[in-house]
PyMOL Python script that loads the backbone (N, CA, C, O; Angstrom):
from pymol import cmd

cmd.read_pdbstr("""\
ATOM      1  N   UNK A   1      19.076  14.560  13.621  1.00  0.00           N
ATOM      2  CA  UNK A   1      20.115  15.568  13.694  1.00  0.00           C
ATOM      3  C   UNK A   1      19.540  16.870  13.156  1.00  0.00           C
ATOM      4  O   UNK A   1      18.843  16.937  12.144  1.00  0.00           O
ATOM      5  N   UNK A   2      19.842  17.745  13.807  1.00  0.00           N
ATOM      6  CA  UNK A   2      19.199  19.541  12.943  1.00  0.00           C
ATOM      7  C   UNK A   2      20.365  19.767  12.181  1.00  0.00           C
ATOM      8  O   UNK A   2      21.526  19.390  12.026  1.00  0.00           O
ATOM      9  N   UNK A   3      19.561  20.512  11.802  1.00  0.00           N
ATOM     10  CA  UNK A   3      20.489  21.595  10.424  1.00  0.00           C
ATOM     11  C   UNK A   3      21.562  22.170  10.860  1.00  0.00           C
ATOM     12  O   UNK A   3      22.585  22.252  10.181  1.00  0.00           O
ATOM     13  N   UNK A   4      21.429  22.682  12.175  1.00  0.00           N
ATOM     14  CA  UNK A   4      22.852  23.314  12.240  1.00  0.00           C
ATOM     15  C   UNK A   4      23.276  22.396  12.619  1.00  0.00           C
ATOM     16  O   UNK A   4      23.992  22.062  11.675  1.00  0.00           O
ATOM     17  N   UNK A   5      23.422  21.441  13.580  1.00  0.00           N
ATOM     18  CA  UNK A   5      24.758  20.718  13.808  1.00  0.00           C
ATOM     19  C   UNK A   5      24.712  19.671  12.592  1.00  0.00           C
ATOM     20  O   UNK A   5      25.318  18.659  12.945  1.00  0.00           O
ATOM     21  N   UNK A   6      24.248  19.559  11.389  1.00  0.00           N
ATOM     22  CA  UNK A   6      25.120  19.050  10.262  1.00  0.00           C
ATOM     23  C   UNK A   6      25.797  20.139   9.712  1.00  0.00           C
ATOM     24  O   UNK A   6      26.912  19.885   9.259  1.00  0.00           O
ATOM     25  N   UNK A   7      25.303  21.562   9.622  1.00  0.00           N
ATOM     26  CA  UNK A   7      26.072  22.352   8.760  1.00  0.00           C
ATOM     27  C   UNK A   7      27.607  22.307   9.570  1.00  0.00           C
ATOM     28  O   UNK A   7      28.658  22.325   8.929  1.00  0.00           O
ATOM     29  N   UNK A   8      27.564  22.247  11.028  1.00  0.00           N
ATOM     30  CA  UNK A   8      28.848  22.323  11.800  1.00  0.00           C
ATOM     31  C   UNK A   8      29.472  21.206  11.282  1.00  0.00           C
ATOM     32  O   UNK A   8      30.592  21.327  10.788  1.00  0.00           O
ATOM     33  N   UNK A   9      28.958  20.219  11.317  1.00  0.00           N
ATOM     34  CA  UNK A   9      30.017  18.440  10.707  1.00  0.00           C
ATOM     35  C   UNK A   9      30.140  18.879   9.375  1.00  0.00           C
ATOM     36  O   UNK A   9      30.881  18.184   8.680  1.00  0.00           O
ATOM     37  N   UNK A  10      29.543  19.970   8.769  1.00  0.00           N
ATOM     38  CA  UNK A  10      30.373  20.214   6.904  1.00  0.00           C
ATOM     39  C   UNK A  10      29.232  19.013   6.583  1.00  0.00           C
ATOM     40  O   UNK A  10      29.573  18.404   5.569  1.00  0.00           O
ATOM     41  N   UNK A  11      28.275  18.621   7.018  1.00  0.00           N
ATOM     42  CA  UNK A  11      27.754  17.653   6.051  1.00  0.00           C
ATOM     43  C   UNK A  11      26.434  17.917   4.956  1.00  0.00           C
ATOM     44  O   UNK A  11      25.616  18.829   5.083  1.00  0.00           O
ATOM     45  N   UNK A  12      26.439  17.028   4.003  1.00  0.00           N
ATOM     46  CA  UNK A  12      25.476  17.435   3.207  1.00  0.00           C
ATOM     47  C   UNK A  12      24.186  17.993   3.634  1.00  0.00           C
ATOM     48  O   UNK A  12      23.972  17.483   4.734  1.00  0.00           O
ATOM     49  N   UNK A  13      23.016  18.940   3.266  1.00  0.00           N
ATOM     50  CA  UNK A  13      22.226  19.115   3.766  1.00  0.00           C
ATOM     51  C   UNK A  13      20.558  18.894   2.747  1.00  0.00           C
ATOM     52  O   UNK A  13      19.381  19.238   2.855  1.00  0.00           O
ATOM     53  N   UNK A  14      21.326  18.199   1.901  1.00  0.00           N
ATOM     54  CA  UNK A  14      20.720  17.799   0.318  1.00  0.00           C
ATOM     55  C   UNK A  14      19.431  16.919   0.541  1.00  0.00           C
ATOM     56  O   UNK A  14      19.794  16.221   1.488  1.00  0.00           O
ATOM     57  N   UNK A  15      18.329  16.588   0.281  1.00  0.00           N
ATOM     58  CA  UNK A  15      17.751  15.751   0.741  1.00  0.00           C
ATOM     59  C   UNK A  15      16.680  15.529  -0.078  1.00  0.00           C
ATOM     60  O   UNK A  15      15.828  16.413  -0.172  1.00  0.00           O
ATOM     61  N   UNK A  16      16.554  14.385  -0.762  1.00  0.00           N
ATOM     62  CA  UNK A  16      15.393  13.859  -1.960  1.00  0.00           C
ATOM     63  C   UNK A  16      14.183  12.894  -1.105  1.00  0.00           C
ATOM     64  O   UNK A  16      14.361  12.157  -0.136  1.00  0.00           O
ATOM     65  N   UNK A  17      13.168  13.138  -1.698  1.00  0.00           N
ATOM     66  CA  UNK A  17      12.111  11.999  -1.023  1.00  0.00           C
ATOM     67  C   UNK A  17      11.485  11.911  -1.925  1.00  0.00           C
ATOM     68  O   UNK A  17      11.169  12.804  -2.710  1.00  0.00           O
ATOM     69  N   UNK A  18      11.087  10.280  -1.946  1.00  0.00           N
ATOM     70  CA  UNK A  18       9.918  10.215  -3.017  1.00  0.00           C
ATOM     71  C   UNK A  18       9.026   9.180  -3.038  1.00  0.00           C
ATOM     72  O   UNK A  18       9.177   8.124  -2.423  1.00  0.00           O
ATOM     73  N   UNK A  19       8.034   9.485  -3.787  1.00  0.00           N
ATOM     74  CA  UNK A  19       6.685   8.507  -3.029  1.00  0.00           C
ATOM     75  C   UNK A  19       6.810   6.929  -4.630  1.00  0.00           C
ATOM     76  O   UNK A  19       7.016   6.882  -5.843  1.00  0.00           O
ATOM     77  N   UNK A  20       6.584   6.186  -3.738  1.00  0.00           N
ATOM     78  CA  UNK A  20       6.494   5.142  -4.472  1.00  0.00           C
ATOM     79  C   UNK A  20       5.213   4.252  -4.181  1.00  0.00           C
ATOM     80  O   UNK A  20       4.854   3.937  -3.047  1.00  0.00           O
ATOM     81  N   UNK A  21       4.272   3.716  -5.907  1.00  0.00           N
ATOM     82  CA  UNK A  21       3.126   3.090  -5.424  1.00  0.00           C
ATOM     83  C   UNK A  21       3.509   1.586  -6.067  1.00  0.00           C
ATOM     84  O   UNK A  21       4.335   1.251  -6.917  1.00  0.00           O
ATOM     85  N   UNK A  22       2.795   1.035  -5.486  1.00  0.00           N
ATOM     86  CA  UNK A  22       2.801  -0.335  -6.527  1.00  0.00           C
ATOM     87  C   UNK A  22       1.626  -1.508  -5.852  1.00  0.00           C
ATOM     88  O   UNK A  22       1.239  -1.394  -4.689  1.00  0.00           O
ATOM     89  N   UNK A  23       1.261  -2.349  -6.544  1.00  0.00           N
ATOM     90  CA  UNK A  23       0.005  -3.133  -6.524  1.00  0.00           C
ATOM     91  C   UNK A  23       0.408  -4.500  -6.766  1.00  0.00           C
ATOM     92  O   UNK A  23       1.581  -4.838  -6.919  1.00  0.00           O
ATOM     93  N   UNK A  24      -0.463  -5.183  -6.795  1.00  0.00           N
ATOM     94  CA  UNK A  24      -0.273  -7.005  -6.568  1.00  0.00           C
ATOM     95  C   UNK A  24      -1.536  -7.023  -8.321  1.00  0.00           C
ATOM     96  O   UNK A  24      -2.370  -6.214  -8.726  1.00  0.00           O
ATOM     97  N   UNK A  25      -1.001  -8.465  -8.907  1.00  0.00           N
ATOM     98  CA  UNK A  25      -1.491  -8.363 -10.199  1.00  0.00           C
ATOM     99  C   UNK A  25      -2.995  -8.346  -9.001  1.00  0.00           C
ATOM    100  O   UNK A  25      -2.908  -8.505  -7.783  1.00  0.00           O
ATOM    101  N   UNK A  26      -4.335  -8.099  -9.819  1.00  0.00           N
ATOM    102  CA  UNK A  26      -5.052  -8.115  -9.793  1.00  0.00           C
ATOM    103  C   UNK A  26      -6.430 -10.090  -8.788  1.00  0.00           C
ATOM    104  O   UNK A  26      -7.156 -10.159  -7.797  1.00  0.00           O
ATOM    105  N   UNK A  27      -5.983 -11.184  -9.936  1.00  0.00           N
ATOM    106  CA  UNK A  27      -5.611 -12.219  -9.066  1.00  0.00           C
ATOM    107  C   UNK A  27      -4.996 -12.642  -8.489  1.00  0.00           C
ATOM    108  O   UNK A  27      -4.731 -13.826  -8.694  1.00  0.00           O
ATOM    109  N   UNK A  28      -4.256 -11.788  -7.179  1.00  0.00           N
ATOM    110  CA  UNK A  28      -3.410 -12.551  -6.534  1.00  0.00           C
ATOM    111  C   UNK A  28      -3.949 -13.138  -4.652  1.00  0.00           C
ATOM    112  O   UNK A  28      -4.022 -12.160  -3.908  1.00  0.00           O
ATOM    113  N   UNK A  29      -4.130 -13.871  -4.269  1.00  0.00           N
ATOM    114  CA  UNK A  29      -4.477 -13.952  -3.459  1.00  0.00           C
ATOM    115  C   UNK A  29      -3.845 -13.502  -2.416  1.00  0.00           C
ATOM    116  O   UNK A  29      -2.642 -13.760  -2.370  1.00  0.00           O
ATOM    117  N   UNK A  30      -4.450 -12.711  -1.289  1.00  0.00           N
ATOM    118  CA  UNK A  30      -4.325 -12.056  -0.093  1.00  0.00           C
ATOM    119  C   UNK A  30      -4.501 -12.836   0.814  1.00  0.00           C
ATOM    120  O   UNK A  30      -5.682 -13.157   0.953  1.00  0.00           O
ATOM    121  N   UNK A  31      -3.480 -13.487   1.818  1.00  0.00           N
ATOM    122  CA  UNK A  31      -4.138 -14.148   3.078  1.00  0.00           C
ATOM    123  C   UNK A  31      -2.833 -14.441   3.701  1.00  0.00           C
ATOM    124  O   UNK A  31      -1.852 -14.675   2.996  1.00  0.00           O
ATOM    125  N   UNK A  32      -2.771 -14.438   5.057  1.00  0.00           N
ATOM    126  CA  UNK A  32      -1.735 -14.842   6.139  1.00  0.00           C
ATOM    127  C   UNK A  32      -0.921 -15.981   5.425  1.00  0.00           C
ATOM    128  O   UNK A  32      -1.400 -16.965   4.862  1.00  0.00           O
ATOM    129  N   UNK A  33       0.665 -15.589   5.585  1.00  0.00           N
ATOM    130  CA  UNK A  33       1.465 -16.555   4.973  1.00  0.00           C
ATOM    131  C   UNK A  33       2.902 -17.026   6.211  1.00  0.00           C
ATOM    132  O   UNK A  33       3.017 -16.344   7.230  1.00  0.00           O
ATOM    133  N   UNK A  34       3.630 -17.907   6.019  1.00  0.00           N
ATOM    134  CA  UNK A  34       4.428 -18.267   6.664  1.00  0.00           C
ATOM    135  C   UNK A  34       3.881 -18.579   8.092  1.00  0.00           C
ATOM    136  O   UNK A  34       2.776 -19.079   8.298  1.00  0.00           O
ATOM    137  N   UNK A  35       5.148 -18.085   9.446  1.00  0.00           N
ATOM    138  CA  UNK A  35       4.207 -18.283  10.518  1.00  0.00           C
ATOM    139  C   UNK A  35       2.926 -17.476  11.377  1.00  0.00           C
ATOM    140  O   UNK A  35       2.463 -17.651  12.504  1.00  0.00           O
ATOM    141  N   UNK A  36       2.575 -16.442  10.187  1.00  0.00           N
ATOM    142  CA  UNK A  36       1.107 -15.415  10.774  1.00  0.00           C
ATOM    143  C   UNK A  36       0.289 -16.380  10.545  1.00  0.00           C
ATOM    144  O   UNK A  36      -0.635 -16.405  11.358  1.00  0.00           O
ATOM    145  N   UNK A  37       0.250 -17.447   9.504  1.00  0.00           N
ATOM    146  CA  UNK A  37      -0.707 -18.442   8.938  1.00  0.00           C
ATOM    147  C   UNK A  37      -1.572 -19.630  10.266  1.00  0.00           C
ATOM    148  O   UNK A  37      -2.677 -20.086  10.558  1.00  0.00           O
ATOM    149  N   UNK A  38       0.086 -19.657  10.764  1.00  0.00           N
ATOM    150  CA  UNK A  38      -0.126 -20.822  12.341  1.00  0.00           C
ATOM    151  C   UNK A  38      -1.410 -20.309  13.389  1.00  0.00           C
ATOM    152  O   UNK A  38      -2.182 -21.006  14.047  1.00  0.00           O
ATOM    153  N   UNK A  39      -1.313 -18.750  13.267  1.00  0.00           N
ATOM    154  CA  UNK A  39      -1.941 -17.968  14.670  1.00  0.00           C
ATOM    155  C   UNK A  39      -3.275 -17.944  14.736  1.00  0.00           C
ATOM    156  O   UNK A  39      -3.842 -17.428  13.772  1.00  0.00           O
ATOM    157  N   UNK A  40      -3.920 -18.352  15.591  1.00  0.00           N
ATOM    158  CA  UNK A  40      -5.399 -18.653  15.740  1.00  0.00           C
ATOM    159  C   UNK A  40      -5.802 -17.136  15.627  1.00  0.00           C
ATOM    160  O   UNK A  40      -6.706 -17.096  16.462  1.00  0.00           O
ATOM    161  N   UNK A  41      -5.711 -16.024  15.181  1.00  0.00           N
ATOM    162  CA  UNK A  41      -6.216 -14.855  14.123  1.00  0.00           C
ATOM    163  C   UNK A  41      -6.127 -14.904  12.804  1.00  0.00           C
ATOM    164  O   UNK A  41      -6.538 -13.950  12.144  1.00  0.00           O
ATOM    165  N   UNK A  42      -5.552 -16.070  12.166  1.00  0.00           N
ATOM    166  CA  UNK A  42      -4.998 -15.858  10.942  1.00  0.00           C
ATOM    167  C   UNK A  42      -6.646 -16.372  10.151  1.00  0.00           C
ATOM    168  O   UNK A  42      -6.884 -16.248   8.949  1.00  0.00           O
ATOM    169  N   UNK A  43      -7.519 -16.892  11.090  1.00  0.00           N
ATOM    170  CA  UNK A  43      -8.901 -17.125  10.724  1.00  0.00           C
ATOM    171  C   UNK A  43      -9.724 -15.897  10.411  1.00  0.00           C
ATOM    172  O   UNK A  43     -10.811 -16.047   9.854  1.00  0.00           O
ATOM    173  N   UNK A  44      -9.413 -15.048  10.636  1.00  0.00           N
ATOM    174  CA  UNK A  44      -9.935 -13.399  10.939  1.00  0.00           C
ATOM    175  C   UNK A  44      -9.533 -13.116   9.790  1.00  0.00           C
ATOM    176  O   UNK A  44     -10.069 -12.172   9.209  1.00  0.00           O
ATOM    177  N   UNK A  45      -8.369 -13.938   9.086  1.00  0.00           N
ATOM    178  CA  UNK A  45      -8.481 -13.063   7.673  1.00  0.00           C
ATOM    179  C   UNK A  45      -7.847 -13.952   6.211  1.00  0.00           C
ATOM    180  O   UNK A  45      -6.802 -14.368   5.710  1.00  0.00           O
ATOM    181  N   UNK A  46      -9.610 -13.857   5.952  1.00  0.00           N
ATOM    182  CA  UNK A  46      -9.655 -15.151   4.843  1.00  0.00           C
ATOM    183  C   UNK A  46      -9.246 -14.701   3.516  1.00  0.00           C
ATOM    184  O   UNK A  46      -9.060 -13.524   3.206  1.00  0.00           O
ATOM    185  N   UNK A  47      -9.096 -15.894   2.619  1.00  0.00           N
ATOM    186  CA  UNK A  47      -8.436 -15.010   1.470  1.00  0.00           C
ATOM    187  C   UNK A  47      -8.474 -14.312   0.802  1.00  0.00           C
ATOM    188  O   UNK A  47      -9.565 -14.831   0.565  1.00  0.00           O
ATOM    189  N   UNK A  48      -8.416 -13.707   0.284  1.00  0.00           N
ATOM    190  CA  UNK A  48      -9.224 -12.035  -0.863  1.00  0.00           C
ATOM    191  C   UNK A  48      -8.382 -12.186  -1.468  1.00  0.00           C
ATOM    192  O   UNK A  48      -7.258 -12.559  -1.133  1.00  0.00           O
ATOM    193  N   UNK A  49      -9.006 -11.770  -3.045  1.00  0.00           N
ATOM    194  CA  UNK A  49      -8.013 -11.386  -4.634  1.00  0.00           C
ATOM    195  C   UNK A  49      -7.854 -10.123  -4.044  1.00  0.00           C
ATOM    196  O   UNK A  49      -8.523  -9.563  -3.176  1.00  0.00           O
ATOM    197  N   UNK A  50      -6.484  -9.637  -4.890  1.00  0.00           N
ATOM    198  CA  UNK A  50      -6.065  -8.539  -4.662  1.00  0.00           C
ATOM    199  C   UNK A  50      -6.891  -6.947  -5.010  1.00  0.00           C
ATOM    200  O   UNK A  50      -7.181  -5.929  -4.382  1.00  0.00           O
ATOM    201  N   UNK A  51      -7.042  -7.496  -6.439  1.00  0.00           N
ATOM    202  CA  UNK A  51      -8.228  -6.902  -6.939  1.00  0.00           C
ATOM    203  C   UNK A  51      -9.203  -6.003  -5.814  1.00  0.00           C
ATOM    204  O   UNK A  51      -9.299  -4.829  -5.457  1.00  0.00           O
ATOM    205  N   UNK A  52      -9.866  -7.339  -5.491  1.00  0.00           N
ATOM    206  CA  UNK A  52     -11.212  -6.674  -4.644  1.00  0.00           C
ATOM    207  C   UNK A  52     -10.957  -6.228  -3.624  1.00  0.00           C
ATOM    208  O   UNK A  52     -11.797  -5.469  -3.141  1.00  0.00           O
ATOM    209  N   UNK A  53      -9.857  -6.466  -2.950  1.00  0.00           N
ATOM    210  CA  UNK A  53      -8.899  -5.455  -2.107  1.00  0.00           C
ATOM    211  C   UNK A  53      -9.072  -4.178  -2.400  1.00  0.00           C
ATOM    212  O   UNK A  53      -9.550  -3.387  -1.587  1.00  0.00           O
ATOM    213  N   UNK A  54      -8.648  -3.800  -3.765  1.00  0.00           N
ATOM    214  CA  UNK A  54      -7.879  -2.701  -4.092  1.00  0.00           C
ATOM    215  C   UNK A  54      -9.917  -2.133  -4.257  1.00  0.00           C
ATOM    216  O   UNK A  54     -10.271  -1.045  -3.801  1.00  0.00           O
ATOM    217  N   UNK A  55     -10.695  -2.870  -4.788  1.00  0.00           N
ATOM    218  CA  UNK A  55     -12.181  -2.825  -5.243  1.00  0.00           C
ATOM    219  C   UNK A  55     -12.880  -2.347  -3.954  1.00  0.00           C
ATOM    220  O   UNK A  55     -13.839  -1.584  -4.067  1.00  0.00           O
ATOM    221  N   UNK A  56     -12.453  -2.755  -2.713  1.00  0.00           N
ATOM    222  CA  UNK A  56     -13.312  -2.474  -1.231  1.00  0.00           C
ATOM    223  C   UNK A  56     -12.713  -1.288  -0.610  1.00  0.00           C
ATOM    224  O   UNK A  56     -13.478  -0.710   0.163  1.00  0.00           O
ATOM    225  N   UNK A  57     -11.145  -0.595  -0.790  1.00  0.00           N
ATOM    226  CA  UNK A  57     -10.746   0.442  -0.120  1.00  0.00           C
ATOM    227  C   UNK A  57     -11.342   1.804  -1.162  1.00  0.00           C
ATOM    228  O   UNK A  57     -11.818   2.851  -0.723  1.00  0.00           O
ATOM    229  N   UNK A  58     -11.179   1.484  -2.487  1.00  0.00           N
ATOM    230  CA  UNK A  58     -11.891   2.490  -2.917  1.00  0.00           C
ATOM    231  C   UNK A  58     -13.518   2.742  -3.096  1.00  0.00           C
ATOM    232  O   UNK A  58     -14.090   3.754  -3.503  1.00  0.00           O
ATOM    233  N   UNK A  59     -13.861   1.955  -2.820  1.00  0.00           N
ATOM    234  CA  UNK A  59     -15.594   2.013  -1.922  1.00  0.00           C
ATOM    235  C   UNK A  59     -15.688   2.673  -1.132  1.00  0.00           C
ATOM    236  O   UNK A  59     -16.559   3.538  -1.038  1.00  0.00           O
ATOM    237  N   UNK A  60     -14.550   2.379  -0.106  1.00  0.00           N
ATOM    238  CA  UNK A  60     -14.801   3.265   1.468  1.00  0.00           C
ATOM    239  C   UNK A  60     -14.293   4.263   1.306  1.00  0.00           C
ATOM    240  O   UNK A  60     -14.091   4.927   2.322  1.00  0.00           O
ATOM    241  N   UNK A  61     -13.853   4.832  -0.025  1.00  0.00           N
ATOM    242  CA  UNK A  61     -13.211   6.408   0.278  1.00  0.00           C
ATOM    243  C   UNK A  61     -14.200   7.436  -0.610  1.00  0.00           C
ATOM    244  O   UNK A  61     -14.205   8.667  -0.633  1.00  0.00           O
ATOM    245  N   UNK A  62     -15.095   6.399  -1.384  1.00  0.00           N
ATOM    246  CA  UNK A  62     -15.997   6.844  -2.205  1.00  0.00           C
ATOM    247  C   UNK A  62     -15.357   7.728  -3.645  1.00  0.00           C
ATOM    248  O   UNK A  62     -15.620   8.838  -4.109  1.00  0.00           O
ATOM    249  N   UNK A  63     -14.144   6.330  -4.171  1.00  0.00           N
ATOM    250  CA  UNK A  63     -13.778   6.966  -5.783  1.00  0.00           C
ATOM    251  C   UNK A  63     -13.926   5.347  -5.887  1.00  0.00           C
ATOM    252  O   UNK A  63     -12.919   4.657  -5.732  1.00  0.00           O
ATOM    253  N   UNK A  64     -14.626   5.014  -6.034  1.00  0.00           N
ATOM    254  CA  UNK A  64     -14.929   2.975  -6.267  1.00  0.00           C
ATOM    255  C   UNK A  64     -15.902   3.378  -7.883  1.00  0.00           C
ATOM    256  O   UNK A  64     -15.655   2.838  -8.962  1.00  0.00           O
ATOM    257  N   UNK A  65     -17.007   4.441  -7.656  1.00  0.00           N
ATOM    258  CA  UNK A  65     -16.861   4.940  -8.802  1.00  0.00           C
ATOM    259  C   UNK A  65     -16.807   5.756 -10.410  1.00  0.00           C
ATOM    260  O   UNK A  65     -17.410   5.633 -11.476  1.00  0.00           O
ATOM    261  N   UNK A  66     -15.738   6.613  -9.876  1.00  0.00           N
ATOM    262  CA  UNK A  66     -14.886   7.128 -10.131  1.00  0.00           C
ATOM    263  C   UNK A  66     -13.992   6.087 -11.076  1.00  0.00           C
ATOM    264  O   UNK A  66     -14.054   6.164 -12.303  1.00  0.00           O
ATOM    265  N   UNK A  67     -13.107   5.051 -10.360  1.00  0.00           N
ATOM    266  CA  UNK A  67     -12.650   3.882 -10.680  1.00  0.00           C
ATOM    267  C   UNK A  67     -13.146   3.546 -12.174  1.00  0.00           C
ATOM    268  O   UNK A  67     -12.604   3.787 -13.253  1.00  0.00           O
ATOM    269  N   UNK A  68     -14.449   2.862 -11.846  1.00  0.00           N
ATOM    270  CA  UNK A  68     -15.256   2.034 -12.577  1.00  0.00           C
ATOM    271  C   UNK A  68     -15.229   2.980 -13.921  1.00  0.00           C
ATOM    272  O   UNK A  68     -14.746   2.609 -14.990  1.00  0.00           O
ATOM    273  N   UNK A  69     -15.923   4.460 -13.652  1.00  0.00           N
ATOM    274  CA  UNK A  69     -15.551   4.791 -14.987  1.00  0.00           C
ATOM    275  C   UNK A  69     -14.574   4.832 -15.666  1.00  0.00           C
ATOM    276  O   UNK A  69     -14.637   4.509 -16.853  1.00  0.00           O
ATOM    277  N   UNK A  70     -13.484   5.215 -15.120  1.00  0.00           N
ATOM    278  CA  UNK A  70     -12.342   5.254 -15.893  1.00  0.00           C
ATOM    279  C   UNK A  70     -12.191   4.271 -16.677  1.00  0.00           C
ATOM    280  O   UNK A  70     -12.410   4.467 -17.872  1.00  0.00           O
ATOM    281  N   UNK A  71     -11.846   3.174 -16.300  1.00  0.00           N
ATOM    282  CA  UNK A  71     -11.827   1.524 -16.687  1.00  0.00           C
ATOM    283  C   UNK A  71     -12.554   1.432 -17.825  1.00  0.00           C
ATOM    284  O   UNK A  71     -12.064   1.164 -18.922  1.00  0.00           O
ATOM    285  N   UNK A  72     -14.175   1.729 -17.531  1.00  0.00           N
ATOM    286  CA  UNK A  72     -14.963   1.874 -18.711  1.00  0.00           C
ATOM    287  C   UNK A  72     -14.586   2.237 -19.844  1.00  0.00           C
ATOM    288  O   UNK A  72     -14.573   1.469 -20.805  1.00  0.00           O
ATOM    289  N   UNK A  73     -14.001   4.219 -19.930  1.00  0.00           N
ATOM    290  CA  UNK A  73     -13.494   4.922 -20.671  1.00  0.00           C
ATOM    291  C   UNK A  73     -12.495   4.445 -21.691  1.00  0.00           C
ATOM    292  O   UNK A  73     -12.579   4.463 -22.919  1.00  0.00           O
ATOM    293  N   UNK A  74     -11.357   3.935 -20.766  1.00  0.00           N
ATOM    294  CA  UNK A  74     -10.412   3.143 -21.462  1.00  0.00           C
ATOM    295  C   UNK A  74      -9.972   2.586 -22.344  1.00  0.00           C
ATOM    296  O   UNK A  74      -8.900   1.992 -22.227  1.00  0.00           O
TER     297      UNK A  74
END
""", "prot")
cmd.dss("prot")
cmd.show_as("cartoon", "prot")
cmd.util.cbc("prot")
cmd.orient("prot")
């Protein structure tokens, strides 16, 4: 809907957004569950800790480390 035809309905034009992060503990295992588990792709993706999940995307963005020091610091 645009702006003006809410301002015509009198309706609010107020609008909040907000970013939300959140993570899996560290050992938690990653792998196809319920019926994705059945699907002859679900071999394509074996189990991973969450961790090294979180350990392999920041590799590929090149703050893996970046990361590491912090942790260190800590």
């Amino acid at each position: 809907m645009c702006v003006q035809a809410a301002q015509a309905e009198g309706k609010n034009l107020w609008r909040i957004s907000s970013t939300m992060f959140t993570t899996l503990c560290h050992d938690t295992d990653l792998k196809p569950v319920g019926s994705f588990a059945s699907l002859p792709s679900a071999g394509d993706y074996p189990s991973l800790k969450a961790g090294d999940q979180v350990a392999n995307e920041l590799k590929k963005i090149g703050l893996a480390a970046a990361a590491t020091a912090e942790a260190a610091s800590g």
